[in-house]
N, C-alpha and C positions, 0 to 999 in steps of 0.2 A: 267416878262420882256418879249416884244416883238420883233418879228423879225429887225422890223425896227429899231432899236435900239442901234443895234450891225453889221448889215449888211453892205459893201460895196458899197459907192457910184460912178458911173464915173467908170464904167469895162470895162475894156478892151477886148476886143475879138481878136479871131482868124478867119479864114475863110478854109475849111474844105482843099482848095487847096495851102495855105500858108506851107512855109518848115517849118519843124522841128527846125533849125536853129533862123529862124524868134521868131519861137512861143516861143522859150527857151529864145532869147532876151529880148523879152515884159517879160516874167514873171521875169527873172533878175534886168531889171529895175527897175518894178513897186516892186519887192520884195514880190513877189507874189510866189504860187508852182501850182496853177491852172489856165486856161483860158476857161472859153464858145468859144465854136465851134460855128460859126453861119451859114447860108446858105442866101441867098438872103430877102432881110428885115428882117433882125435882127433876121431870124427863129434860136432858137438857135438847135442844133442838136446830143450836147455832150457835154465834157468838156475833155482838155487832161490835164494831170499833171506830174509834173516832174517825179513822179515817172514814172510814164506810157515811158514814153522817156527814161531812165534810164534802163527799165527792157526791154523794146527793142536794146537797145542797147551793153547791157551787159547780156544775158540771164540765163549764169548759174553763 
């Protein structure tokens, strides 16, 4: 089996200066728990995930 295969098409991004709020929307909608960080032409620069928002926001 190949990547392509099983891979997502049509993602959604975030932009590194979009809120938290924002980026937890998009991934709620789309039913998503990850989004690509991107930077200016589609550089991508990261990725945040719910989790990642979740353990920021609840630390212990």
């Amino acid at each position: 089996m190949l990547v392509h295969e099983v891979m997502s098409t049509g993602v959604v991004t975030v932009q590194k200066t979009d809120t938290i709020r924002s980026a937890v929307m998009k991934m709620m909608h789309r039913h998503c728990g990850s989004l690509p960080v991107v930077e200016a032409e589609n550089r991508l620069v990261g990725v945040v995930t719910l989790r990642d928002v979740l353990i920021q926001l609840y630390p212990n």
